[in-house]
N, C-alpha and C positions, 0 to 999 in steps of 0.2 A: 729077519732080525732076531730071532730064537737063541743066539748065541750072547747077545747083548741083553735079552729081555730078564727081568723080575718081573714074576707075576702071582708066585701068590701073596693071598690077600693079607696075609699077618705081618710079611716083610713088605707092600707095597703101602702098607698107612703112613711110613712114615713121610713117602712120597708126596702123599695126600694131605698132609697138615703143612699149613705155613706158620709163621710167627703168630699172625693172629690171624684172629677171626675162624669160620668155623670149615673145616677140612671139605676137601673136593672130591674127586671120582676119577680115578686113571686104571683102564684097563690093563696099562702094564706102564713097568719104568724100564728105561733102557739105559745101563751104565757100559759105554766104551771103555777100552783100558786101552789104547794108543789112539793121540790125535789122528790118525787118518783114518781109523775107525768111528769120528766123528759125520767127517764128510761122504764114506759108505751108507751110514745111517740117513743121512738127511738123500741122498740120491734114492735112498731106497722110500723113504717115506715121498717123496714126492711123487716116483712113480708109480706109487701104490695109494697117492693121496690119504697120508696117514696123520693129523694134525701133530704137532707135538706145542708143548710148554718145557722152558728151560728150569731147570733148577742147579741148587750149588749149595750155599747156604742155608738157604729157604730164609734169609733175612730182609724180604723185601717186603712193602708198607702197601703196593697197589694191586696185589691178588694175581702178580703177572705171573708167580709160581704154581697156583693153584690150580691143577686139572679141574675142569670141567667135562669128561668124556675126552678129553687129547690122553694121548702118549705122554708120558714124563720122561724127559731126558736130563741127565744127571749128570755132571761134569766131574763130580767128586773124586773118580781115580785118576784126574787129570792134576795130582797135585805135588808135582816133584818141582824144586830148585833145578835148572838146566846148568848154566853158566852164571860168570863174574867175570864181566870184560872192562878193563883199565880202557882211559880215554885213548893211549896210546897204543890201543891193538890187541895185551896182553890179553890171553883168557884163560881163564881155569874151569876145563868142566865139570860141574860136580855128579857125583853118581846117584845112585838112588834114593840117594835121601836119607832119613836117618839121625839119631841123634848125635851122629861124627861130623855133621856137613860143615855145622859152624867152625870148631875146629882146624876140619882141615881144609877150609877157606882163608881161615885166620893164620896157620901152618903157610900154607902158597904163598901169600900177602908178604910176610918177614922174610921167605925164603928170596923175594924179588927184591930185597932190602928195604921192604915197606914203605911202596913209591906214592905220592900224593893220588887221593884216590876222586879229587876234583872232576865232574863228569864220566865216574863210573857206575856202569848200569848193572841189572841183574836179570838176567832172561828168565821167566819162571814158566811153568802151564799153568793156566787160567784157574784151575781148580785150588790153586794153594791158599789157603786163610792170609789174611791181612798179619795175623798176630805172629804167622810161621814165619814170613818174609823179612820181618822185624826182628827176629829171635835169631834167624842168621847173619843178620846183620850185624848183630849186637857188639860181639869182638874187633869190629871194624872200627865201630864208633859211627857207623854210617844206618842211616833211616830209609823206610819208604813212609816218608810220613802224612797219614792219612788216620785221622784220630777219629771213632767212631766208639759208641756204647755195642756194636756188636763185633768188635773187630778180633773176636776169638771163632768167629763160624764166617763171616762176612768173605767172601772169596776178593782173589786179586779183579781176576777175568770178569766178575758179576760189576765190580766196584769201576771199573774201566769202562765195562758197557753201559754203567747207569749216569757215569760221568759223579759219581757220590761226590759230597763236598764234603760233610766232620766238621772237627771246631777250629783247625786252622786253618781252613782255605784261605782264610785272609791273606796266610802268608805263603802258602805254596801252588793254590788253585785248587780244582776240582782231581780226581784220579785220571780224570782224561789229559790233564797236563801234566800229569807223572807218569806219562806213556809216552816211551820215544818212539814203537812201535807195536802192531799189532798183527798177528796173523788166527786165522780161522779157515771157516767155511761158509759162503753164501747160502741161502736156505736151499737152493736146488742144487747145491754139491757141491757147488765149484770151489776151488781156489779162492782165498780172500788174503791181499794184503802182496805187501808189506803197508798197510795204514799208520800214516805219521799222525803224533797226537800233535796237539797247539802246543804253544808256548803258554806260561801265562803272564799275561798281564795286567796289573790290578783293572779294573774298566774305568771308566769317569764318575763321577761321581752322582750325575743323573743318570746312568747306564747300569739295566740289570746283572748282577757280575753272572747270577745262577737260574736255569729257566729250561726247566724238562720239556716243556711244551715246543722247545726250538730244536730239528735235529737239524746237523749239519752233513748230509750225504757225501761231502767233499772229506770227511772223516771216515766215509767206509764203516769198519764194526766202532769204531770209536762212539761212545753216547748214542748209540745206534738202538739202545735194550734194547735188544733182540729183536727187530723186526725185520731186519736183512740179512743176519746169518749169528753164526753161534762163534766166538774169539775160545781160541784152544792156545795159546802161546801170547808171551809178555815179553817186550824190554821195556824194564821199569828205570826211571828219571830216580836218581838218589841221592840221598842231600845229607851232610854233614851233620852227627847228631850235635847240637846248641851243647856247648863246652858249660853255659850255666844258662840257669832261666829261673823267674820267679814272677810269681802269679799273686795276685790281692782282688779280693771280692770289695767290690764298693756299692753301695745304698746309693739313690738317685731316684732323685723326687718323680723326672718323668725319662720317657726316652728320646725326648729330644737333647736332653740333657746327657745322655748317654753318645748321641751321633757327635755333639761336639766335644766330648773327650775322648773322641778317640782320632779327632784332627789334630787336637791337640796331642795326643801320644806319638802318631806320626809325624807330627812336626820335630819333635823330641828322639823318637827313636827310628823310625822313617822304614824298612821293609824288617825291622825286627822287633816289630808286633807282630807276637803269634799265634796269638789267641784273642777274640775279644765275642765275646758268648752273654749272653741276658737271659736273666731269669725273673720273674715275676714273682712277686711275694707268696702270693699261692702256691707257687709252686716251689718256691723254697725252704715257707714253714713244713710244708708236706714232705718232702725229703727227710727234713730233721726228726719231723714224726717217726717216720719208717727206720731210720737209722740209730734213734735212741740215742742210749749212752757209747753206742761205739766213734763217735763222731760228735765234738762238741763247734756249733755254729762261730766261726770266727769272730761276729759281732756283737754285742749287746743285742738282747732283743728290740729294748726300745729307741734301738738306731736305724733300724728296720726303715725302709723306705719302699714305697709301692714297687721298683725294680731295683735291680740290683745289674751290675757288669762284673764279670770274671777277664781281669787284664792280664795277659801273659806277655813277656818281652823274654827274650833270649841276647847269649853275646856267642861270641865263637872263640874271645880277646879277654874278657872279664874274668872273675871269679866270683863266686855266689855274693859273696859279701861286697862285693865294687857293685854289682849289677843293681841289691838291691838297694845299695847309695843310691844309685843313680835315678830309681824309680822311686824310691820315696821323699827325693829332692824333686822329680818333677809334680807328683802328685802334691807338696806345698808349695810351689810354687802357682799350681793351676789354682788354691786355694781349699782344698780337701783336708779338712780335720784330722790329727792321730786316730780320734776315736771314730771315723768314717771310713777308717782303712781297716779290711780284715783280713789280717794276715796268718796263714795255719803253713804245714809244708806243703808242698806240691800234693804229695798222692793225697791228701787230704781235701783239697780244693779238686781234687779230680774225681774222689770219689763223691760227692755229692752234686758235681755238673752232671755223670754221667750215670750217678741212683736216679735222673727225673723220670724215664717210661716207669720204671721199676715202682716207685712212690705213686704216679699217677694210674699205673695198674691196681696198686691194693688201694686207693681212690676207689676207683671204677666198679670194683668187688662189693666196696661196704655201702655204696649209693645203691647198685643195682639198675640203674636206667638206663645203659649204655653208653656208648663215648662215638663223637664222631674226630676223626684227627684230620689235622690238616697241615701239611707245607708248601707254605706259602714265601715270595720273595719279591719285594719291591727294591725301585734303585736306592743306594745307600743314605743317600742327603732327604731323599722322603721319609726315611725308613720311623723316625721317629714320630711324625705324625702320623703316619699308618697306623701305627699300635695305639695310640695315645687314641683315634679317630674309631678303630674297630673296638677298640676294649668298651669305649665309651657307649659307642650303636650296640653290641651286644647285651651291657646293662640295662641299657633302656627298654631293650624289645623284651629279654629274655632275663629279668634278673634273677629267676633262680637256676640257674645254671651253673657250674662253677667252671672258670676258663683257667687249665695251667697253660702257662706259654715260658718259653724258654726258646734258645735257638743263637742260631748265628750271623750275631746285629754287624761283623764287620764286614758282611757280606750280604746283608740285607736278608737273611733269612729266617724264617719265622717256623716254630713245631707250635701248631696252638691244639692243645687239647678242648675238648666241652664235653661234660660229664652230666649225664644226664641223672635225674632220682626215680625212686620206683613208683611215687607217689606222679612225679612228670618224665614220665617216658624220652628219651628224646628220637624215637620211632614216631613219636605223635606230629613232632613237626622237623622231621632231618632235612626236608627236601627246603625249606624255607630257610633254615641255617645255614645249608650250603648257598644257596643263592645270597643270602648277605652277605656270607664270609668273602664272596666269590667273587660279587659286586663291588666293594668298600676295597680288592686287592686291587681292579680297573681302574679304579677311581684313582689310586695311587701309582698306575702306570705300572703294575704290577703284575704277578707271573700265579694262576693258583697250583702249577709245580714244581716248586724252586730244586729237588736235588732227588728226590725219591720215585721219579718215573711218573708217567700217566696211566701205563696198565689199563684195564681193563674197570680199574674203580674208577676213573677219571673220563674216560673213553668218551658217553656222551655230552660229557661237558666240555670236553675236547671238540666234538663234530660242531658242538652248537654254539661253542667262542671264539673259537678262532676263523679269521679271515677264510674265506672256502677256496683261494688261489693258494694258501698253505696249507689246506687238508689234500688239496687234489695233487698238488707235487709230491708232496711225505708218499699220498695213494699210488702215484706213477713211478715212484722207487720201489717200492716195495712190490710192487707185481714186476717189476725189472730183476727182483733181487731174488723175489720167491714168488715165482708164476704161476701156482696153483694154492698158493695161501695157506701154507702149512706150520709154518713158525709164531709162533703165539698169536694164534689168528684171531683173537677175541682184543686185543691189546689196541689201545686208540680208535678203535670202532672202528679199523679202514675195512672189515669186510662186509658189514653193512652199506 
């Protein structure tokens, strides 16, 4: 492997640090520069029993990037645009990338007389950022739309495997159903794919839409995070970028209040809601902290209500100014005041949905007691009493704690921070928090990993909550997939 390996220790740190928390140990990183020098790698570590951990980004939340003594494997120079193929066959290969691709993607497009580009896909390698895939696309007018606070490192291929959700799944699913297909390498070498992703569709309304805890092996590397093989190549699902859209922050006394305005929105605008995100007052006013005078809060202050919802709707037919008739003719109709509506432009309301880690990190600095996070995801029609139920049982056991929560309510899913002080450690009681947080999700028919993976931080809570007839199948795939347990073999606790 000496030809793929980095090994010394000044250039291997950065291997060793994730987004958070505190860096690991990898005797070497291994960067391939052609996908079949993926599948080399893993043939070779298997038969030399070499563990490895995947990485790309390193913007993962469950520690599944962080060596522990494994190999680091590095997907990063797997990040070229391949092709742009029209529904009707057309394809244009692009070359190695570069700041021409968009261009002359856009060039080829007019030269074909700029034919409807309705069910056109974009083959990429797995290594390319989220925000690269988008920046190509730009000229089209066409999206891979998958909205995330990391989506300038955040890879296609990671975002596929983890099945990510962002803030609009409501309206386009998770990235695993922005995947028309997938190809890789099984963790002992083989060949993997052609793996078709789902389709999506919204789920019922007692039905969890988002739940890391469920893989589906009939997906292959799809939502697989890594524990059957490593995805080196994408055809990405892509969708029309919204000709207009307009976004309003609304106060709301609870979140059940919030589950029924957005039946109401969909009854009104029906698959074009595109966004529908909740933030807690805590975590709102802390935002505006952090942001200052560079961002003034849409609302009054003292309109402020315990949560707030961030409503996006989109047209493809309107223009800015019909669309936003149309949305603040439904919001008085549903009965929503002028002064309950906060309306600022787009990037404005984006920058402050997605300043919340950023705000609850310098939080976390000036407490001093540590933070424990969590995502979480119940079915949508609970979703309000869930929060309304755990905010409640948190205050009572733990009220000096401070909980920001934010997340994505139209899809039932929950980011809850707890921020512990230096005076109340929350090292003194994590294992007891986990366990209520974990509990009151149960109680709610609910998921404790709605879109961020189970890794290695979730692992025993993994072995110890789920049914053991779905710990031991997930276990009998994965020694089918990878027979010697070398691919993030710390991850769901199946090597234990």
């Amino acid at each position: 492997m000496a030809r793929w390996a980095v090994c010394d220790r000044e250039r291997l740190a950065r291997y060793e640090q994730p987004e958070r928390g505190a860096p690991g140990h990898a005797p070497f990183a291994l960067l391939p520069q052609a996908e079949d020098d993926v599948g080399a790698i893993l043939r070779l570590a298997t038969a030399q029993r070499v563990p490895l951990v995947i990485s790309a980004g390193r913007t993962g939340l469950v520690e599944a990037q962080r060596p522990e003594g494994e190999a680091v494997l590095s997907l990063e120079k797997l990040d070229r645009p391949l092709a742009f193929r029209l529904a009707d066959g057309r394809n244009f290969e692009l070359g190695q990338g570069g700041g021409d691709s968009a261009s002359a993607l856009y060039g080829w497009w007019q030269a074909q007389g700029a034919p409807d580009l309705s069910g056109a896909h974009l083959i990429v390698q797995a290594g390319i950022p989220v925000d690269a895939v988008n920046a190509l696309l730009e000229p089209l007018a066409m999206m891979w739309p998958l909205e995330m606070g990391s989506s300038s490192a955040a890879t296609a291929g990671a975002c596929v495997a983890n099945a990510s959700a962002g803030a609009n799944a409501v309206c386009y699913g998770t990235a695993a159903h922005l995947c028309e297909c997938a190809w890789g390498f099984w963790a002992d070498g083989g060949v993997a794919g052609p793996c078709a992703g789902p389709r999506w569709r919204a789920p019922a309304p007692q039905a969890l839409a988002i739940d890391s805890t469920r893989i589906d092996s009939e997906l292959g590397l799809i939502g697989s995070q890594g524990l059957f093989g490593v995805i080196t190549r994408l055809e990405l699902r892509l969708q029309p970028r919204p000709a207009a859209r307009e976004s309003v922050l609304i106060p709301l006394p609870d979140m059940p209040a919030a589950v029924r305005l957005l039946a109401a929105a969909r009854g009104v605008f029906g698959g074009d809601v595109e966004e529908f995100e909740f933030i807690g007052r805590a975590a709102l006013e802390l935002v505006m902290v952090h942001l200052g005078a560079a961002v003034t809060l849409p609302l009054p202050a003292g309109r402020l209500q315990p949560w707030s919802v961030l409503l996006q709707v989109k047209s493809q037919t309107d223009d800015g100014a019909e669309l936003a008739r149309r949305l603040y003719a439904f919001l008085s109709a549903y009965g929503i005041a002028d002064d309950d509506i906060g309306y600022a432009p787009l990037p404005v309301l984006k920058r402050i949905r997605h300043s919340l880690t950023e705000a609850s990190n310098l939080r976390l600095r000036a407490l001093g007691g540590g933070r424990l996070a969590f995502d979480t995801a119940v079915p949508a029609e609970r979703f309000g009493d869930y929060l309304a139920a755990l905010s409640a049982r948190l205050a009572a056991q733990h009220p000096d704690l401070d909980l920001i929560a934010f997340g994505h309510a139209g899809v039932g899913g929950a980011h809850l921070h707890l921020l512990g002080s230096r005076d109340r450690p929350l090292s003194v009681h994590a294992a007891a928090l986990v366990g209520l947080v974990f509990d009151v999700t149960a109680e709610f028919g609910g998921t404790f990993s709605a879109e961020h993976g189970v890794g290695p931080k979730w692992a025993a809570e993994f072995r110890r909550r789920m049914p053991a007839e779905r710990v031991q199948k997930l276990a009998a795939e994965k020694r089918r997939r990878d027979p010697v347990g070398i691919l993030n073999p710390r991850s769901f606790g199946l090597s234990t």
